[in-house]
NUMIFI-720045 format. One line per field, with one value per residue (C-alpha): y, z, x; residue number from 0. Coordinates in steps of 0.02 Angstrom, whole numbers, plus 32768, in hexadecimal, padded with zeros to 4 digits. Example, Ala and Ser with C-alpha at 12.3 -4.5 7.8 and 13.67 -1.06 7.14 Angstrom:
BEGIN
Y	7F1F / 7FCB
Z	8186 / 8165
X	8267 / 82AC
n	0 / 1
This chain:
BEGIN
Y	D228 / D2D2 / D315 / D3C8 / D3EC / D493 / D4A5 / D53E / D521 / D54A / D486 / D435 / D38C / D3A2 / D2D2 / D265 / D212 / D160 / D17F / D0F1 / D116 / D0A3 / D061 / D02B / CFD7 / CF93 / CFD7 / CF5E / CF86 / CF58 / CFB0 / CFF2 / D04D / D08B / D151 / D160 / D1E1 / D24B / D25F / D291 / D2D6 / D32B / D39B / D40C / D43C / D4D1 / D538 / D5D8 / D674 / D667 / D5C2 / D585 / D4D1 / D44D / D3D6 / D318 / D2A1 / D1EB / D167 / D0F0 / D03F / D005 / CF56 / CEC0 / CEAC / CF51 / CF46 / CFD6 / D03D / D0B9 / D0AC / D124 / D153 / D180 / D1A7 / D13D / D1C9 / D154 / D16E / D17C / D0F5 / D05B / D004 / D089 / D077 / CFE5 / D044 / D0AC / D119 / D168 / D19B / D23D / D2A2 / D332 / D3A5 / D3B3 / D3A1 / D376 / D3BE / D392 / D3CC / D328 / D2EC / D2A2 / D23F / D19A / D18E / D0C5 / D0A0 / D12B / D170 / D1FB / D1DD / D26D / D232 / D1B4 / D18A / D12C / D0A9 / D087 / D006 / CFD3 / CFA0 / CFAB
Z	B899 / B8AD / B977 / B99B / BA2D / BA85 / BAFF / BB61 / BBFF / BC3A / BC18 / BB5D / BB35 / BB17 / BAE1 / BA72 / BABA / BA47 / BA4A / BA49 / BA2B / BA90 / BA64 / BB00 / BAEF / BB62 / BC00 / BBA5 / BB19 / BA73 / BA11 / BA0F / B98E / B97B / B93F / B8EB / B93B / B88E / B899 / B941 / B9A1 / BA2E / BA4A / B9C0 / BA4A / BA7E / BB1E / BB01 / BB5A / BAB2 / BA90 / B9DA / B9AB / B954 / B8E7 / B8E1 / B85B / B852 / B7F9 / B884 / B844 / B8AD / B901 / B8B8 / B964 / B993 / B997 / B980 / BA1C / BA74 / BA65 / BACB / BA7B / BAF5 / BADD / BB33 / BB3E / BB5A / BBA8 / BB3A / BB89 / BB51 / BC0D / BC44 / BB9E / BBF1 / BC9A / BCA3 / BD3D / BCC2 / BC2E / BC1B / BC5B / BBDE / BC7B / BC18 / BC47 / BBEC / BBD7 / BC8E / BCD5 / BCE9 / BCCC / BC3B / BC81 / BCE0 / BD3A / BD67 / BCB2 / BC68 / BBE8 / BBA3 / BB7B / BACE / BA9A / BAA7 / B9F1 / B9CB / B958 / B8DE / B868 / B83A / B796 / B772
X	1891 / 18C9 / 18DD / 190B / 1964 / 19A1 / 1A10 / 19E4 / 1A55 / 1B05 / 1B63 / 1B7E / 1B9A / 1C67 / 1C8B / 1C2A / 1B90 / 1B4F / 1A8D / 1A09 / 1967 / 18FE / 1846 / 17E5 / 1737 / 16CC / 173D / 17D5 / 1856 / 1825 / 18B3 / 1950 / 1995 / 1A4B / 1A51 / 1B05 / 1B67 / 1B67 / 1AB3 / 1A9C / 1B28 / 1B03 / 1BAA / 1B4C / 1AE7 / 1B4D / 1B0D / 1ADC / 1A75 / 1A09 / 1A11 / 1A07 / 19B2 / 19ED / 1992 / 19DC / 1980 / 1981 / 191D / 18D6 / 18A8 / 1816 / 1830 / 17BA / 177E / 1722 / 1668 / 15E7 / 15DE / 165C / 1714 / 1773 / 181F / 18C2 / 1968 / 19F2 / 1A7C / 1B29 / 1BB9 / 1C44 / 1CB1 / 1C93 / 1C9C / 1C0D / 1BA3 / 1B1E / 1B26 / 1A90 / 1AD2 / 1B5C / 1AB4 / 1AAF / 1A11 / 19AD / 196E / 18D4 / 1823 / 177F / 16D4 / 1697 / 1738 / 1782 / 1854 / 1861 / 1900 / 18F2 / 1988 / 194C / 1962 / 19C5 / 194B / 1900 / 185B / 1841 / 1792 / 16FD / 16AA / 1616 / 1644 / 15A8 / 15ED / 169D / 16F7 / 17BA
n	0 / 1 / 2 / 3 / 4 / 5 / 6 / 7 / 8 / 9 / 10 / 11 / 12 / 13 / 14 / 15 / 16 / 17 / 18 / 19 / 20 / 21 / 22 / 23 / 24 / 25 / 26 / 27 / 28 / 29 / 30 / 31 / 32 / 33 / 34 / 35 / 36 / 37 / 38 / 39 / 40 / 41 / 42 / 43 / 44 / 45 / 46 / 47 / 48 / 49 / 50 / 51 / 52 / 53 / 54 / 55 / 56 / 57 / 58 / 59 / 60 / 61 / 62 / 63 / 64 / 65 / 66 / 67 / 68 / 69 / 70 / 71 / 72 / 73 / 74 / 75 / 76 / 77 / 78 / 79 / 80 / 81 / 82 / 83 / 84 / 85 / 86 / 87 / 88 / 89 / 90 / 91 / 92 / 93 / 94 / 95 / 96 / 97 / 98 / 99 / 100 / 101 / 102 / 103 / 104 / 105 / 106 / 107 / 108 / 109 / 110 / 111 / 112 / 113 / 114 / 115 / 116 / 117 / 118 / 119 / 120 / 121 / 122 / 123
């Protein structure tokens, strides 16, 4: 998986944030995968008046139970303090929007919903 990312605003991400990437299905999790810090730290994500983007990659192994149809893909931006980490009123929020002008964040569940894929088939 490869996600680029700009930040175009004033703030930065100053302490490291552990990133899940979250697999929902069927309006219910079906995944969650742990993106090492290494290959997705967002503190490179320095503000800027002309922002620049970064590019994190990761290899995503898909779970045995996903079934053809969409998957939406969020990320589950953690606090960095391990007491805070399963509190989803401390996940950190991309002010972003999609196509129909909608947040991307849910601050109910913490997430930031990146994509929805149609899944045609699936083999490891």
């Amino acid at each position: 998986m490869a996600l680029t990312m700009v930040n175009d605003g004033y703030g930065r991400v100053i302490r490291e944030r552990p990133v899940d990437l979250i697999l929902l299905q069927d309006g219910q999790e079906a995944g969650r995968i742990e993106v090492p810090i290494e290959k997705m730290d967002l503190r490179t994500l320095a503000s800027s008046r002309n922002p620049l983007s970064s590019t994190f990659a990761f290899r995503v192994g898909l779970p045995e139970k996903l079934h053809r149809g969409p998957i939406t893909m969020a990320l589950l931006i953690k606090d960095p303090a391990p007491s805070l980490r399963p509190r989803t009123a401390y996940a950190l929020p991309l002010n972003s929007v999609d196509k129909d002008g909608q947040a991307i964040f849910s601050a109910a569940k913490g997430l930031n919903r990146i994509v929805t894929v149609n899944i045609e088939h699936h083999s490891e």
